[in-house]
Structures are given as C-alpha cells and as structure tokens.
N, C-alpha and C positions, 0 to 999 in steps of 0.2 A: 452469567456465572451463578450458581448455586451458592446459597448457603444453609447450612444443617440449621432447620431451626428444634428441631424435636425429635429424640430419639423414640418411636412407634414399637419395638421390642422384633425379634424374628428377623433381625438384622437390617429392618427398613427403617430410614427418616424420613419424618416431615420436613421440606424443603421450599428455602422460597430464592426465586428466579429472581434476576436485580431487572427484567422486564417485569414485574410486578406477581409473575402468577406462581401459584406453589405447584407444590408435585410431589411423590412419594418415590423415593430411589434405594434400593438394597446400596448398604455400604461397601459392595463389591464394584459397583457403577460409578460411585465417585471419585471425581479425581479433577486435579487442575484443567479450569477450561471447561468444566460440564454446565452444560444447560437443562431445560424443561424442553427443548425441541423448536426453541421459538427460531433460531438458527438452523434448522436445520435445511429450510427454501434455500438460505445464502450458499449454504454448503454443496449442497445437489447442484447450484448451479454453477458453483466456482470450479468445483471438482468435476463437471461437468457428466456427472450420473443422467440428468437424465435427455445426455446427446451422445451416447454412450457408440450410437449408430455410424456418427460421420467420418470415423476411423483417425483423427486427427489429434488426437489426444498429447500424445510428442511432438508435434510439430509445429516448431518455433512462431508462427501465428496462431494456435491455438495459445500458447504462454503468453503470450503479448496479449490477448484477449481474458484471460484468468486475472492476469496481474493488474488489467486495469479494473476489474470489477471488485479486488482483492484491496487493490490501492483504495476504491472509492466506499466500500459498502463492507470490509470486515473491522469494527474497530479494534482487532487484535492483531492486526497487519502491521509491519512495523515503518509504514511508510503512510500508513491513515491520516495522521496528525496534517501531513501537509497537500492530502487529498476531500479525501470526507470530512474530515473533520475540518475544511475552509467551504465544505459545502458544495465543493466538485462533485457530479453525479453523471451516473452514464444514463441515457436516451435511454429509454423503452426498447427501442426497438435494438439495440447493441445489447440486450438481454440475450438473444438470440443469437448462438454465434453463427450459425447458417447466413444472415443479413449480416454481420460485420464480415463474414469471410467473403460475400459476395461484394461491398462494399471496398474491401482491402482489394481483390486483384483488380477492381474496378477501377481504381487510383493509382496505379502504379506499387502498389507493393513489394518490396525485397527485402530480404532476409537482414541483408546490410543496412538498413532505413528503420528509423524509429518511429513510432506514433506522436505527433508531434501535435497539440493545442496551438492553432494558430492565437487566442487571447489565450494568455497561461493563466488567467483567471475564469474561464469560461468550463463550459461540461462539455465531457465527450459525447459527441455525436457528428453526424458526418456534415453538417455546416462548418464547424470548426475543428476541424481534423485535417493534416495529414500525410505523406509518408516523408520525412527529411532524413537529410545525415545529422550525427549528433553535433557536427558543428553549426549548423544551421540554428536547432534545437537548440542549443547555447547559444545562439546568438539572437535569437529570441526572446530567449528569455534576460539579456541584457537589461534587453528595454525594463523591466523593472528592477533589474539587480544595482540598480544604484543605492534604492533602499535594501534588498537584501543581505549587501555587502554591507551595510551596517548592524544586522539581527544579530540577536545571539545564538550559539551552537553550543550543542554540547559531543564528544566526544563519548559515546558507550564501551565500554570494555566486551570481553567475551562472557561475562557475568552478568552481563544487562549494568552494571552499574555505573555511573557515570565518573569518568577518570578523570577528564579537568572540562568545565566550562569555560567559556569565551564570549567576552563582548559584541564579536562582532568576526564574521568570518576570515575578513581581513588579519586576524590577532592570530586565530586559528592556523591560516595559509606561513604566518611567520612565526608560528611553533614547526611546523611540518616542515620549516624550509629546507631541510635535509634530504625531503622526501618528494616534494613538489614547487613550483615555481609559479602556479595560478589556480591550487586547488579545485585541477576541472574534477576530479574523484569526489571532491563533498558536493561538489554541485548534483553528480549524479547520484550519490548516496541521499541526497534529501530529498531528491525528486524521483529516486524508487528507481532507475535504469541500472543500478548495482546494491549488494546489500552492503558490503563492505566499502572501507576507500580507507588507505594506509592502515592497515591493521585496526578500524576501529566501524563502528557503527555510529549514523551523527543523526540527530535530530536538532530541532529548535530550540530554543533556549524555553523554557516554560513560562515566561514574559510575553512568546513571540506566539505562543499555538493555543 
C-alpha cells in the first residue's frame, strides 16, 4: 500500500511502498489498495491474465484454484489470517493452473467435492491434497478442533467492523443459537469455503492470528 510522502507539483507524489520501495504516482492513480507494482505478479496470477488461453476462467475448478492461491499469498484476502498468515503456501508447481487441473481430474474431482488438506496444518500440494465432501472436511478438521473450539472469534459486521467478540466459538455457537445448533457456517467462514455464515463475517480473535 502507498503512502504519499511528498507532494512533487504537476499533480505527482513522491510515494513510498510499505514493501520498502518509492515511486512517483499522479494523484489521479491513488486510491485505497495502490501499490508501486510489487503486487502486481500475485495479481496476473490470481486473476489469471496470464492463462488467459485455457478458456476456464468461470469454471468452478478454476475458483477453487484462485481462492486457494487468494487464501494463501494475497494479504488482503479476507480469509489470509487463517492461511498465509499461519504459513500455508501453495507448491510451485499448483502456481500453474494447467498442473493442478491435470492434477484435480486426476483424483477424482467433482464439482460437489472440496479441496480438502489431509494435515490442515500442511501446504497445498498434491501429497496432501484431496477431493472430499464437506463433511469429511469437517471431520478432519475435528482432529484439531478441540483446541479450536476453544479460540476466540470475532463476528464482522457489513462495515468491516467488529460487532461482538467471543472467547471461544463455543460462546459464539450459543449466541447464534436461534440461527445454528453447531456452527458448521463459522467453521466454513474461517476456513474460507463461504465468505459469510449468519449475516456476519468471522475471523480469529487477534490473541489467536
């Protein structure tokens, strides 16, 4: 992200990058979210410009393939926090979506099946990868949700700002109890498989990321 450090006259600033480097930008260019271009690799490959060829751009394994690279390597994704930012990163070679889509029909892939981490601590890459139902997926991830049924969450409004915090998702599940009876919605809302779950967006407690 930019910030203005010197107005230069002719409508340009001096600007410096929070990657360290400066840059000169007409103040017609700035705006929330501008860089110096150091982003710009992640972008071409998220948004997948430069696979522009494989015709697959809508098609629900191409998003599945976005969103993990989105989840692991944009930190303004709003599911980072419990990807990249624990250090989950995608394989080299799943840079390439040609190799993960050879990969996916490889394995049994279906539209109804999620990508699923066999260690939900580990990176994607196709040793620990792959295609389950979500309940599988949740029950996977059990195995460590004994601690994470103790973390704390917080609940985001449509404003970004956080409506109530909670000790522990457990407290969270018996606020919502009108709404839900096991909170399978936060589970998928923290682990990035929905962006919402009961009208709210949830993240970690800022103790837990």
């Amino acid at each position: 992200m930019l910030t203005c450090v010197e107005y230069l006259g002719h409508r340009k600033w001096r600007c410096m990058c929070d990657c360290g480097q400066e840059c000169v930008r007409e103040g017609k260019n700035l705006h929330d979210g501008s860089d110096c271009g150091c982003r710009k690799p992640l972008r071409d490959k998220a948004a997948g410009l430069k696979r522009a060829k494989h015709g697959d751009s809508r098609s629900s394994l191409y998003k599945r393939w976005t969103g993990m690279l989105q989840r692991c390597e944009n930190p303004n994704n709003s599911s980072f926090a419990n990807y990249g930012g624990r250090g989950i990163s995608v394989c080299e070679e799943w840079h390439d979506y040609e190799s993960f889509k050879k990969w996916a029909f490889a394995t049994g892939y279906d539209e109804k099946l999620t990508l699923d981490r066999v260690d939900v601590n580990g990176n994607y890459e196709p040793d620990n990868c792959r295609w389950a139902s979500y309940s599988t997926q949740l029950s996977n991830r059990r195995h460590y949700s004994r601690e994470e049924m103790h973390k704390s969450v917080e609940a985001i409004g449509p404003d970004g700002n956080v409506v109530k915090a909670f000790d522990s998702i457990s407290d969270a599940i018996e606020w919502l109890s009108d709404k839900t009876k096991d909170g399978t919605g936060i589970s998928k809302a923290l682990h990035g498989a929905q962006e919402t779950a009961y009208g709210y967006k949830w993240r970690y407690g800022v103790a837990e990321s």
